[in-house]
C-alpha positions as CSV (number, residue, x, y, z in Angstrom):
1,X,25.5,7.2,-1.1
2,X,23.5,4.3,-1.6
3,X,21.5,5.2,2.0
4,X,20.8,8.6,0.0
5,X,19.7,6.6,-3.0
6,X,17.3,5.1,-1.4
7,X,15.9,7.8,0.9
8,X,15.1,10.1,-2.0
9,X,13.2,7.5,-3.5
10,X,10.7,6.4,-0.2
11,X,10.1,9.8,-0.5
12,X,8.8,10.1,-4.0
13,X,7.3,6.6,-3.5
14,X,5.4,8.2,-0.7
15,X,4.3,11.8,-2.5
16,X,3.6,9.3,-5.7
17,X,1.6,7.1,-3.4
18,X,-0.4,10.2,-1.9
19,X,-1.2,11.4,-5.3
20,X,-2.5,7.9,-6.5
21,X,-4.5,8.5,-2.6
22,X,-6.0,11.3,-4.0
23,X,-6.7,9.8,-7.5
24,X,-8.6,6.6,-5.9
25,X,-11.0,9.5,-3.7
26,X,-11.6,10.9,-7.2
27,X,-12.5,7.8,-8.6
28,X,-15.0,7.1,-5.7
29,X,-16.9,9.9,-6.5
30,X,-15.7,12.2,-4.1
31,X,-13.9,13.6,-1.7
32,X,-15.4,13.1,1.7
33,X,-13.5,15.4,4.6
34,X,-13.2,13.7,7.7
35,X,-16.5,13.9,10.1
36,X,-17.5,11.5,13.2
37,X,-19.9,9.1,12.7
38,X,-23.4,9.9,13.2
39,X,-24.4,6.5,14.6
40,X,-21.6,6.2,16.8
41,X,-20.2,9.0,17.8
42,X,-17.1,7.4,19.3
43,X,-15.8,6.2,15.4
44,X,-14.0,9.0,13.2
45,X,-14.5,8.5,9.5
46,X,-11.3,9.7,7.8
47,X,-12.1,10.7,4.7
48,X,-9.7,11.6,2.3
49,X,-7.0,11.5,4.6
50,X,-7.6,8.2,5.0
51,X,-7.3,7.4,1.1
52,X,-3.8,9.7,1.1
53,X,-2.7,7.5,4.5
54,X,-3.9,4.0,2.6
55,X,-2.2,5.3,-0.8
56,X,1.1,6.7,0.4
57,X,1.2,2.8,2.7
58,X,0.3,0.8,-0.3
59,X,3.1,2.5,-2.2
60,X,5.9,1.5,0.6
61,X,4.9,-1.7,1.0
62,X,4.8,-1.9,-2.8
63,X,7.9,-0.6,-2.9
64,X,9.7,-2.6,-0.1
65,X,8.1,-5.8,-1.7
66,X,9.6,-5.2,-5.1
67,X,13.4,-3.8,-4.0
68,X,13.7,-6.7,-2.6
69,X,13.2,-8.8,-5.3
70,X,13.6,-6.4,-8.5
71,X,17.6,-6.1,-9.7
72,X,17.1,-3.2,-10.9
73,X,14.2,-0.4,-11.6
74,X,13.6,2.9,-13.2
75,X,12.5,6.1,-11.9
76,X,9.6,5.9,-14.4
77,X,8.7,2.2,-13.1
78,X,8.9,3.3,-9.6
79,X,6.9,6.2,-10.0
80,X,4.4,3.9,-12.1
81,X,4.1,1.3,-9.6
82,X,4.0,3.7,-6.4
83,X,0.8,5.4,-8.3
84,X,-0.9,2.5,-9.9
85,X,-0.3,1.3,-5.7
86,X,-1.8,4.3,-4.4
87,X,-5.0,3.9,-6.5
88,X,-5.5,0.4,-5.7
89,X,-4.2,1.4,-2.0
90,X,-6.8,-1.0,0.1
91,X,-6.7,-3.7,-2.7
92,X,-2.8,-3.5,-2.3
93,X,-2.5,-4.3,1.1
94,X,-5.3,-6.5,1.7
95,X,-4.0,-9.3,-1.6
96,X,-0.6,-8.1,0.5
97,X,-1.8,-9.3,3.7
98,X,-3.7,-12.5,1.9
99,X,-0.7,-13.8,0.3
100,X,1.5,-13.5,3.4
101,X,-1.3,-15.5,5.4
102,X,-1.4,-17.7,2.2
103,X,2.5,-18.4,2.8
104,X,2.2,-18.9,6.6
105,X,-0.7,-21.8,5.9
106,X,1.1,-23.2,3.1
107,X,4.1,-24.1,5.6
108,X,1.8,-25.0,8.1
109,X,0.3,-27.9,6.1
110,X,4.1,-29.1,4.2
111,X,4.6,-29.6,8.4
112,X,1.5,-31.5,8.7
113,X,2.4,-33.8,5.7
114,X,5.9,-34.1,7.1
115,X,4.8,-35.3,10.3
116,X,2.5,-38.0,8.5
């Protein structure tokens, strides 16, 4: 049951996550369908599925970063995070990435000031 609980909502965290996708392309000023670079013709530029791939990822990782540490959550505050993620999509995961990296050095030097 709980399994069930927990599919159903990664799967409205992801269409949520797509929508804020779409909402960020919006906010860009428009949306650009995918095309190959004219300067290098070996590079794709995604376009807007590249916002609904950013914005549905930013969501999960969202997500899986809060469940983890939330006791419990609303549908409304799930679907209110997953969006507001899916906006800031790129943002998301790059202060995602930066605060892991921020962790990993932070341990690195309380293991240089333990071996001095």
């Amino acid at each position: 049951m709980a399994g069930e609980i927990v599919t159903a909502e990664m799967f409205w965290v992801v269409v949520i996550g797509l929508t804020g996708g779409i909402v960020h392309s919006a906010l860009q000023g428009a949306f650009v369908l995918p095309s190959r670079d004219k300067t290098n013709p070996d590079k794709i530029n995604l376009g807007i599925i590249g916002d609904l791939i950013v914005g549905a990822a930013a969501a999960v990782v969202t997500y899986l970063s809060t469940i983890a540490t939330a006791t419990s959550t609303t549908p409304v505050q799930l679907a209110f995070l997953a969006f507001t993620s899916g906006i800031g999509g790129s943002a998301v995961l790059l202060s995602y990435v930066n605060g892991k990296e921020a962790a990993k050095s932070e341990q690195k030097l309380k293991d240089l000031k333990a071996w001095s």
